[in-house]
VEXKOLVO-396136 format. One line per field, with one value per residue (C-alpha): residue number from 1; residue in one letter; x, z, y. Coordinates in steps of 0.25 Angstrom, whole numbers, plus 5000, padded with zeros to 4 digits. Each point is the difference from the previous one (the first is absolute). Layout:
<recs>
num: c(NUM	...)
residuo: c(A	...)
c1: c(X	...)
c3: c(Z	...)
c2: c(Y	...)
</recs>
This chain:
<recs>
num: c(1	2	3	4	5	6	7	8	9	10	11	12	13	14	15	16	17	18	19	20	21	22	23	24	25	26	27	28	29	30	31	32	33	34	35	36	37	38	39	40	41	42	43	44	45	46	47	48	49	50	51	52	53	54	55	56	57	58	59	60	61	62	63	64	65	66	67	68	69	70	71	72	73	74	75	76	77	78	79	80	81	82	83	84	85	86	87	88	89	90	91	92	93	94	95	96	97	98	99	100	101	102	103	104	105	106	107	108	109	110	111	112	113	114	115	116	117	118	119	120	121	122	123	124	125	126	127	128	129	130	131	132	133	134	135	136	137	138	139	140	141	142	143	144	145	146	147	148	149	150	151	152	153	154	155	156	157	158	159	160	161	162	163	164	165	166	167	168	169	170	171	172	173	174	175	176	177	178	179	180	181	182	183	184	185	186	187	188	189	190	191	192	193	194	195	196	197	198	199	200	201	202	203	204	205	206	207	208	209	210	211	212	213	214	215	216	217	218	219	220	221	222	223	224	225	226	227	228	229	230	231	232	233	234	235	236	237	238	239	240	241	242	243	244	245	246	247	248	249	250	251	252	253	254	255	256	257	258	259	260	261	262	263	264	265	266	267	268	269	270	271	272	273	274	275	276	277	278	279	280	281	282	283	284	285	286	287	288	289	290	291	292	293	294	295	296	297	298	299	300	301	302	303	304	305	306	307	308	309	310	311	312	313	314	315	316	317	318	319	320	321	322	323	324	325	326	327	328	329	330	331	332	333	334	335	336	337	338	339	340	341	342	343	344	345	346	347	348	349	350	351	352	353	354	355	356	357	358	359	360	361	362	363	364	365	366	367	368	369	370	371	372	373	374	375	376	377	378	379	380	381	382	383	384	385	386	387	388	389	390	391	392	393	394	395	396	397	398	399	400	401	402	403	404	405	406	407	408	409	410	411	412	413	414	415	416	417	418	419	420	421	422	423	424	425	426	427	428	429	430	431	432	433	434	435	436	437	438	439	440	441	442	443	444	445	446	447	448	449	450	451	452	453	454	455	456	457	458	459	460	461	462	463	464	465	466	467	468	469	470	471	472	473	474	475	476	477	478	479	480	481	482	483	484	485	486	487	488	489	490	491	492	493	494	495	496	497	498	499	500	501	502	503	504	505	506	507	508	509	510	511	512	513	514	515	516	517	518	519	520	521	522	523	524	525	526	527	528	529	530	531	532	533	534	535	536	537	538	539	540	541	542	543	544	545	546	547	548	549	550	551	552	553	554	555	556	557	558	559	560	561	562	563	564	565	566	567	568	569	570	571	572	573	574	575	576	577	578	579	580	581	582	583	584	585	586	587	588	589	590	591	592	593	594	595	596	597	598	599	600	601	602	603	604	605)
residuo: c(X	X	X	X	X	X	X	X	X	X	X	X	X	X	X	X	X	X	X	X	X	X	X	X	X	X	X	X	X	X	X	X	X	X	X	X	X	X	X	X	X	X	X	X	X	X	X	X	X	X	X	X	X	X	X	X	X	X	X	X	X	X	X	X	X	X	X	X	X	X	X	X	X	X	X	X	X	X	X	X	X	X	X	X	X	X	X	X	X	X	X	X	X	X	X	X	X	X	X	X	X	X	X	X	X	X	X	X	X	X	X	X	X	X	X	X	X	X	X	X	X	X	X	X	X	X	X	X	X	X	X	X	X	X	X	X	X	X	X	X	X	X	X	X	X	X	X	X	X	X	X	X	X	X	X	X	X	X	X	X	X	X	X	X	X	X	X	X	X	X	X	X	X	X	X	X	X	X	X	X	X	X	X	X	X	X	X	X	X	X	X	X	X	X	X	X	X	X	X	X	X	X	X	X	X	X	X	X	X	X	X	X	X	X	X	X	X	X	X	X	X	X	X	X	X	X	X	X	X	X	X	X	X	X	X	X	X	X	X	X	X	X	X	X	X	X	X	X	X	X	X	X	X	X	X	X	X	X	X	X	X	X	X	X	X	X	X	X	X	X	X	X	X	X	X	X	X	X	X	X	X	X	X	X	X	X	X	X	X	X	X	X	X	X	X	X	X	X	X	X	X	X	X	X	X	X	X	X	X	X	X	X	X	X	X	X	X	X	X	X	X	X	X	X	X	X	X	X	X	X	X	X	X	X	X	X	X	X	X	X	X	X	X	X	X	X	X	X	X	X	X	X	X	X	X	X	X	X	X	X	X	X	X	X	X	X	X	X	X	X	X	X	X	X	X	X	X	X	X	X	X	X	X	X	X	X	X	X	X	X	X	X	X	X	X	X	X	X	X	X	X	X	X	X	X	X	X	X	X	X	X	X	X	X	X	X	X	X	X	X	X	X	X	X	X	X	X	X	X	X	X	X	X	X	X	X	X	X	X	X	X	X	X	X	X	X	X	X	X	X	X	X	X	X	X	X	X	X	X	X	X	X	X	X	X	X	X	X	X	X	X	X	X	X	X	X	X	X	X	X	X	X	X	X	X	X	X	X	X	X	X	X	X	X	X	X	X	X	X	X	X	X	X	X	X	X	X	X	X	X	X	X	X	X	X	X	X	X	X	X	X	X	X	X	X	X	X	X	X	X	X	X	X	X	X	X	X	X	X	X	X	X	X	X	X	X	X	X	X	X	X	X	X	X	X	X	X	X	X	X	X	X	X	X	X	X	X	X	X	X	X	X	X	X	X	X	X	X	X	X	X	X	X	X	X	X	X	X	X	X	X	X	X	X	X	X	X	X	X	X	X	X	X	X	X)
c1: c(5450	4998	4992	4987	4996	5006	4989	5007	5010	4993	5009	4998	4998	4995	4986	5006	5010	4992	5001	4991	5006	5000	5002	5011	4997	4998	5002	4989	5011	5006	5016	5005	5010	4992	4994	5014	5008	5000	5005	4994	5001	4998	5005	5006	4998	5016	5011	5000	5005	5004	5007	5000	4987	5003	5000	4990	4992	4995	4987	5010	5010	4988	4996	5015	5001	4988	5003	5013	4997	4989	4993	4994	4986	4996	4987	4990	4991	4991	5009	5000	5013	5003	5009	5012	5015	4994	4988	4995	5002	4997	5000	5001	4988	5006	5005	5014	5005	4998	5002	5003	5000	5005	4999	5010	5001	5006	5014	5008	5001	5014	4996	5002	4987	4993	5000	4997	5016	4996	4989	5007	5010	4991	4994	5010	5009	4989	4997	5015	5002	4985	4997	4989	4992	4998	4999	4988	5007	5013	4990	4991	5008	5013	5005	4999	5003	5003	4992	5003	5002	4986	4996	5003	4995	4999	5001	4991	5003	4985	4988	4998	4985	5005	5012	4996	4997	5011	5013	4998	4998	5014	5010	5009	5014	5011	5008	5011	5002	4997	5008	5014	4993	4997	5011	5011	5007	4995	4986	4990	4987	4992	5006	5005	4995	5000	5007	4993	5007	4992	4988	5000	4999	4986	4987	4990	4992	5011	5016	5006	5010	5000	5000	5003	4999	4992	4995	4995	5000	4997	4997	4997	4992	5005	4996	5003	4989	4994	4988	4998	5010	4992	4996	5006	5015	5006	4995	5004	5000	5004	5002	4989	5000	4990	4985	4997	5011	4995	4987	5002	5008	4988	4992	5010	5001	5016	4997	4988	4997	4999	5009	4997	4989	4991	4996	4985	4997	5005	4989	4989	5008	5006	4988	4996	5012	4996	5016	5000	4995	4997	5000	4996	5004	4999	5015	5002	5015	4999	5005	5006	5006	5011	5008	5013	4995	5014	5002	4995	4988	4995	5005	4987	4987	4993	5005	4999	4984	5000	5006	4987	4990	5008	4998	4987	5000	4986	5005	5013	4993	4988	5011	5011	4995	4987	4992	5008	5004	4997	5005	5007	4998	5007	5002	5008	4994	4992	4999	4987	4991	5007	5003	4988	5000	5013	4994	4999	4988	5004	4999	5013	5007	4992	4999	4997	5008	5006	4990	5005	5001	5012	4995	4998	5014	5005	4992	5011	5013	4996	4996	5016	5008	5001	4996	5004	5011	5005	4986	5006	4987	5010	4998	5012	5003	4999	5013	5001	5005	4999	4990	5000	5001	5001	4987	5007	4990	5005	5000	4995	4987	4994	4990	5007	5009	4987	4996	5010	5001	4987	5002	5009	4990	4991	5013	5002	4983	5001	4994	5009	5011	5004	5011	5009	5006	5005	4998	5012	4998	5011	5000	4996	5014	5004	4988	4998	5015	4997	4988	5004	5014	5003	4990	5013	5008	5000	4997	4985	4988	4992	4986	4996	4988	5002	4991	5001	4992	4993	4999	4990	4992	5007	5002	5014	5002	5001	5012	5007	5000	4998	5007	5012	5009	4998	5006	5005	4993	4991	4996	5006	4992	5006	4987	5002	4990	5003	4984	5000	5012	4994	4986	5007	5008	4989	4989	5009	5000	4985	4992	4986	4995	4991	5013	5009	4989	5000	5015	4998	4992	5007	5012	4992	4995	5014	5003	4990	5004	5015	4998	5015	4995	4986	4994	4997	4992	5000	4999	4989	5009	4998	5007	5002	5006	4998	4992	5003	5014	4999	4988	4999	5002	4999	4991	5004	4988	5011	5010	5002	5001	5015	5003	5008	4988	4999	5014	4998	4986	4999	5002	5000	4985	5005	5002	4985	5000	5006	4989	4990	5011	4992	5009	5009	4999	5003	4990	4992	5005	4990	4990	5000	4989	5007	5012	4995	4987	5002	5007	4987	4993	5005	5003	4987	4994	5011	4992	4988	5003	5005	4988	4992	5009	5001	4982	5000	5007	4995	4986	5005	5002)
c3: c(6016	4998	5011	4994	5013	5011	5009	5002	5006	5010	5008	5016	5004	5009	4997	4998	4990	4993	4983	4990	4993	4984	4990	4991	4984	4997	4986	4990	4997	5007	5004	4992	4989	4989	5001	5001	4989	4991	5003	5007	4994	5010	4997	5009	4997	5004	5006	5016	5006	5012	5001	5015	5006	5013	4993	4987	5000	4984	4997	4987	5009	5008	4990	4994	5016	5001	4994	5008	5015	5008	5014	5012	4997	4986	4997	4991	4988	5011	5008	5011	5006	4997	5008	4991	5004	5012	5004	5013	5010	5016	5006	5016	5009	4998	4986	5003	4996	4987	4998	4984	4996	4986	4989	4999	4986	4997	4991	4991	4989	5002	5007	5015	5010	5004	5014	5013	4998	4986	5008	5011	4993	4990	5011	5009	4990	4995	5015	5000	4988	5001	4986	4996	4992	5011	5012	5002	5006	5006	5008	5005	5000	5011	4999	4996	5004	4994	5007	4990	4987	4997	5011	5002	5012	4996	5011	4999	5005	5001	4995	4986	4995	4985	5005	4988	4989	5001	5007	4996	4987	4996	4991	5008	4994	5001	5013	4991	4991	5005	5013	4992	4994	5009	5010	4992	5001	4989	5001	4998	5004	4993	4987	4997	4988	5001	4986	4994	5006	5012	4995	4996	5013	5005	5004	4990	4989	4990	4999	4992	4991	4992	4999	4988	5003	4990	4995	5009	5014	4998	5010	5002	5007	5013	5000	5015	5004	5014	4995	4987	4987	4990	4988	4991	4998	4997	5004	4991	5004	4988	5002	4990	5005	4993	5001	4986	4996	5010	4997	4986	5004	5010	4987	4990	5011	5003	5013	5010	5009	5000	5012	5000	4999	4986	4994	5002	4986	4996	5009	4990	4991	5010	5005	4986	4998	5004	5004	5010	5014	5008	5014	5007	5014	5010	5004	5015	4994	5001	4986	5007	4998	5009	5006	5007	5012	5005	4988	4995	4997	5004	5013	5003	5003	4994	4988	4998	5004	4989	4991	5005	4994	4987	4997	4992	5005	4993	4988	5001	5004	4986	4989	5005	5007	4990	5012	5005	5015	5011	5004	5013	5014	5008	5011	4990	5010	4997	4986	4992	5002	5008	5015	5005	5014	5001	4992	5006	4995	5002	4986	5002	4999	4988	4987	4998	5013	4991	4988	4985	5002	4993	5006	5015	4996	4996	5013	5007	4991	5001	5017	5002	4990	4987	4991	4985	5002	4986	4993	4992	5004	5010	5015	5008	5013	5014	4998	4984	4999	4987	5000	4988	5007	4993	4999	4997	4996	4995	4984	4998	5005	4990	5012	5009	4991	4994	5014	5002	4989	5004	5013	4995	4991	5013	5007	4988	4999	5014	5000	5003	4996	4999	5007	4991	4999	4989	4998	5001	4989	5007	4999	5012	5007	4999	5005	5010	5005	5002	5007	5012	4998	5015	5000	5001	4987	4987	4995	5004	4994	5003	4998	4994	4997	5005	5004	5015	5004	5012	5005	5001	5009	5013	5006	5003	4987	5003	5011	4989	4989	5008	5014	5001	5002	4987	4992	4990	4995	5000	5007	4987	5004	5012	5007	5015	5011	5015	5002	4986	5006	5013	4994	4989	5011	5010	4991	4996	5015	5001	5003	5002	4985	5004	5007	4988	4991	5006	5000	4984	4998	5008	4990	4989	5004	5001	4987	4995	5006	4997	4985	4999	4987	4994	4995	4986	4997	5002	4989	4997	4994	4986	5000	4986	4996	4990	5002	4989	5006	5014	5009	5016	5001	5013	5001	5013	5008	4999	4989	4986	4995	4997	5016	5008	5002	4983	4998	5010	4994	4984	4992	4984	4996	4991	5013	5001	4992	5011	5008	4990	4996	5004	5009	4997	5005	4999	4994	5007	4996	4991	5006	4994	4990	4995	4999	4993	4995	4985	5002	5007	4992	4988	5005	5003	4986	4995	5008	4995	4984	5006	5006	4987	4991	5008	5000	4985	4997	5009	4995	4985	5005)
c2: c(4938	5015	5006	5007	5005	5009	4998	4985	5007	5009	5008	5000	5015	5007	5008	5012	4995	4993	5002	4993	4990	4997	4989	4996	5001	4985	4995	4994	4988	4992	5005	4988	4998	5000	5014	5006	5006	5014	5014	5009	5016	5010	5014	5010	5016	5002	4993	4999	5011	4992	4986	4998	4996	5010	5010	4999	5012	5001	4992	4993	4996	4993	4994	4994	4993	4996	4987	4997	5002	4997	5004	4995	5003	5003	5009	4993	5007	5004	5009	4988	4996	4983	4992	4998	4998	5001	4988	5006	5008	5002	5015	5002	5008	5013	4998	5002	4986	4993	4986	4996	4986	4998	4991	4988	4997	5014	5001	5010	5000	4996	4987	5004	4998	5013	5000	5011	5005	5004	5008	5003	5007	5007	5006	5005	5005	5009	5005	5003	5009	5005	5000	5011	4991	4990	5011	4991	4989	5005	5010	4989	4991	4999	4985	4988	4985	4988	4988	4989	4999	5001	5010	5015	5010	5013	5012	5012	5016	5001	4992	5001	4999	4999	4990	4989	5008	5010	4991	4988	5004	5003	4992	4991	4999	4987	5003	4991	5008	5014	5000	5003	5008	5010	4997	5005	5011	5010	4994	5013	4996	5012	4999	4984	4994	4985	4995	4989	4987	5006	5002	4986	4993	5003	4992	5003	4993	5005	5001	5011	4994	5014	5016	5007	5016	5005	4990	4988	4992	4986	4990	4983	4993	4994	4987	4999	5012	4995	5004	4992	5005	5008	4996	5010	4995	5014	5013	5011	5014	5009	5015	5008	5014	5005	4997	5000	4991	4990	5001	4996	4989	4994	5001	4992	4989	5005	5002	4992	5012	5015	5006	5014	5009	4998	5011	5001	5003	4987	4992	4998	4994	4990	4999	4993	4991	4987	4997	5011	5001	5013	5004	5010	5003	5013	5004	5006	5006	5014	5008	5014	5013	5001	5011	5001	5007	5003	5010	5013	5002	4987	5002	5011	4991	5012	4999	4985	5002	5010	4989	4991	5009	5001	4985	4996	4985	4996	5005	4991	4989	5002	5004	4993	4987	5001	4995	4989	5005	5010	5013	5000	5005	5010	4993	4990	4986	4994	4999	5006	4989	4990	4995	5010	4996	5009	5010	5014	5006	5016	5006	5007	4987	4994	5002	5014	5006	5011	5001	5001	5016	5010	5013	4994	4996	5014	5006	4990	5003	5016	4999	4993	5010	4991	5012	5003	5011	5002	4999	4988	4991	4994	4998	5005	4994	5011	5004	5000	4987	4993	4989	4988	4988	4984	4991	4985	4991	4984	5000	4986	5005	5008	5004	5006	5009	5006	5003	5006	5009	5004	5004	5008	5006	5003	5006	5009	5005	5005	5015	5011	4993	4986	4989	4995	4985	4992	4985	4992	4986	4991	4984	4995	4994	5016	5004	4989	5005	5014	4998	4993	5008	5005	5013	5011	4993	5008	4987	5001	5003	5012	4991	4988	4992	4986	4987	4995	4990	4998	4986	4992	5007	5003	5015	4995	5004	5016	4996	4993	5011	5015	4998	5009	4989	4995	5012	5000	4986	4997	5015	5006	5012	5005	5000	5004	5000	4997	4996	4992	4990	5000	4994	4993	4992	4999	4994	4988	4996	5001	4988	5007	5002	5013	5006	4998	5005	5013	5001	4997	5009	5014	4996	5002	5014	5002	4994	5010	5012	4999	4994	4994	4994	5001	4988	5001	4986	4985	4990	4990	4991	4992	4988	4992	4987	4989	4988	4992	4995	5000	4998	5001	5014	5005	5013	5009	5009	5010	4996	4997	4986	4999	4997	4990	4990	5000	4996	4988	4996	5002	4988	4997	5000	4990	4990	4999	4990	4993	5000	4993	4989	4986	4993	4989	4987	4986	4992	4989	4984	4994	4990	4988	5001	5012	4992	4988	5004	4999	4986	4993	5007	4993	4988	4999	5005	4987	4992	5004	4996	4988	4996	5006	4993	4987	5002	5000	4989	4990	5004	4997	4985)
</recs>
């Protein structure tokens, strides 16, 4: 039976641990046989840049694993954290020891039982290579230890208010077939990329049977998913890297869902179509300009502040976005408009810290000795250095490489002489390469224009992504500040809201003042998919519809016929009138001319 309610499964926690709980995504039909079948098409925007869960990093190569592995706890379209590998949990007083009691009905894809080894190792192998996209467990977490095969204690370095939502929440990977792995001798933990006839011994909803570079990743379902096999039998992921492309292929019924960003000028129209569905959703990732802050001139926080007043952010979001998003904040979290309790209400770190201004941005160049020597209409740097440095934006968005272009344009308005840069067009695996490229490589970009995201709402979020210890990646800026790591580490340890809070809220003042990056917008997402193939789409608070939770619960519109089939059953035996009825009946009606007959005559005598 699949669970359609966390809140059956209410951990035992202590006040001050205490997380609010959500709900599974629960099916209109029953998850039965005859509602199964068809193929599910979902693009990707770009091949996945990583093949190892431990160290995906791109939002594609997210989305390519997504099917494969699963975690502990899963978050459900309400940003609230369900039991899932995991079926409940026990936390000590001090929040030092968590107890985790797993499923039972758990296996790969391969046949073998998920148990706590599978966990177990998972875990501690990440704590020992320290991976830098899961710092958030192998900091909080120092050991682990199996109970039985169904139980696992985890060992904290501190107590951990976000414990659920930002540890347990990671993929877990088949000790079986992981532990040669990386026990081998020539195993390199930052750079493997598992081949496919690893990627095909996972947990999820769906096996990969397939991947075609280029072209496609294809996937079945596993009929063995602990969870209830989706309905879809294949999931497709075909590779369509650019936006219009896909778009007309959602509207020919090639594909079922739009990946990417859609061009809001195209919303009327699919507003219209009666096969199309649209949603619309507010995005916390933050879409940024960012520096590296080890290398000249980005290396002078005055002239990254004069940057921030040479950046129009109202008119990116009105001509860019038409409407459709929110320009972003200075002290970067929270996102414009969301998680407000974090907020820190100080105008320097909102919106309009550094205002849309080119001569304010001149007073700046001109007071720190970035002055036009030559009279070419150039700025020079203090010691006549030659300044035209790189803006990289992503070219299948069409968004950011026109912001970029106009930045550039701003930079080159700026009165007594302008700073000059050159936008850099590069696919995005190039791009995504020299962005997190170790910050004194040749192979580095000078700045960038990339899409972070920022959780699901936890100040946590600011350790993970701008602590020094996490450069180069995913601190791909450089950014260095002793009270920033200090804060940043202190406030995950926290347990007293109002405390942490103001911990959040110095960080972004500092943020603010050192401007490592500039937030340029946030997204109010549109979402589209048809609606005349598959139904039971599941619609995020803070996503688009082509998500994890839709490939488990879409089903054939076609198979709602099912539901209003009149059942079949045996018919009752006929009673014994019914049975011989007609035969009494006419023997009687013989009898009756008989007697009529026999009437007649003897009166004729």
């Amino acid at each position: 039976m699949v669970l359609t309610t966390a809140l059956l499964f209410l951990p035992q926690v202590p006040p001050s641990m205490a997380q609010e709980m959500g709900e599974i995504p629960k099916p209109a039909v029953p998850r039965e046989p005859p509602f199964f079948g068809g193929t599910l098409v979902a693009p990707l925007p770009s091949d996945p840049s990583e093949f190892n869960p431990y160290t995906r990093a791109s939002s594609w190569s997210f989305v390519f694993l997504e099917p494969i592995y699963e975690p502990l706890v899963e978050i459900d379209p309400n940003n609230l954290p369900v039991p899932w590998l995991a079926e409940r949990w026990e936390v000590s007083e001090d929040g030092m020891v968590w107890t985790i009691y797993l499923v039972k009905n758990a296996t790969w894809h391969d046949g073998t039982p998920f148990t706590a080894q599978d966990v177990h190792f998972t875990y501690m192998h990440c704590i020992e290579v320290q991976y830098p996209r899961w710092s958030d467990l192998w900091s909080a977490v120092n050991r682990t230890e199996v109970v039985d095969d169904y139980t696992i204690k985890m060992y904290l370095n501190y107590p951990f208010p976000d414990f659920v939502i930002e540890v347990l929440t990671y993929p877990i990977v088949p000790k079986h077939i992981w532990e040669p792995i990386v026990t081998a001798a020539d195993f390199d933990p930052l750079t493997y990329q598992a081949p496919l006839e690893v990627l095909q011994v996972g947990l999820g909803p769906f096996k990969l049977v397939e991947y075609v570079p280029g072209q496609y990743a294809k996937y079945e379902a596993y009929e063995d998913f602990f969870r209830g096999r989706p309905f879809a039998d294949v999931l497709l992921m075909p590779v369509i890297t650019s936006p219009d492309a896909m778009l007309l292929a959602l509207r020919k019924g090639e594909i079922d869902v739009f990946t990417w960003v859609v061009p809001v000028e195209a919303v009327p129209s699919l507003l219209e179509d009666p096969n199309i569905g649209v949603h619309i959703y507010k995005s916390g990732t933050i879409y940024h300009w960012g520096f590296n802050n080890q290398k000249f001139p980005f290396n002078i926080k005055e002239f990254r502040q004069a940057l921030a007043h040479c950046v129009n952010k109202d008119e990116i979001v009105s001509t860019l976005l038409h409407g459709y998003g929110r320009p972003g904040r200075f002290g970067v979290y929270p996102s414009t408009d969301m998680w407000e309790h974090w907020l820190n209400p100080d105008p320097k770190c909102g919106v309009y810290g550094y205002e849309f201004n080119l001569s304010k941005a001149a007073e700046i160049l001109d007071r720190i000795g970035f002055v036009d020597i030559d009279g070419d209409g150039w700025r020079e740097g203090p010691n006549g250095e030659e300044i035209d440095f790189e803006i990289g934006p992503p070219t299948y968005d069409p968004v950011r490489v026109r912001a970029a272009e106009m930045i550039r344009d701003w930079l080159a308005e700026i009165p007594g002489g302008g700073i000059k840069c050159h936008v850099v067009y590069q696919e995005w695996k190039t791009l995504w390469s020299r962005i997190k490229a170790p910050l004194d490589s040749p192979h580095k970009i000078d700045s960038w224009l990339l899409g972070s995201g920022m959780g699901i709402g936890s100040p946590e979020i600011l350790r993970f992504r701008f602590h020094s210890e996490k450069i180069p990646n995913p601190n791909y800026y450089g950014f260095i500040n002793a009270e920033f790591d200090q804060l940043a580490e202190a406030q995950s340890r926290e347990l007293d809201f109002e405390k942490r809070a103001e911990m959040v809220k110095r960080m972004q003042e500092i943020l603010a003042e050192e401007v490592p990056f500039i937030v340029l917008y946030h997204r109010n997402f549109i979402s589209v998919y048809r609606t005349d193939k598959w139904v039971g789409w599941v619609r995020p608070i803070q996503g688009g519809v082509n998500n994890q939770w839709s490939w488990w619960n879409v089903y054939l519109k076609e198979k709602e016929k099912e539901l209003y089939k009149p059942p079949e059953t045996t018919p009752p035996p006929p009673t014994f009138w019914e049975q011989y009825g007609p035969m009494v009946t006419g023997i009687a009606i013989l009898i009756a001319l008989i007697a009529i007959v026999y009437s007649f005559v003897v009166k004729k005598k």
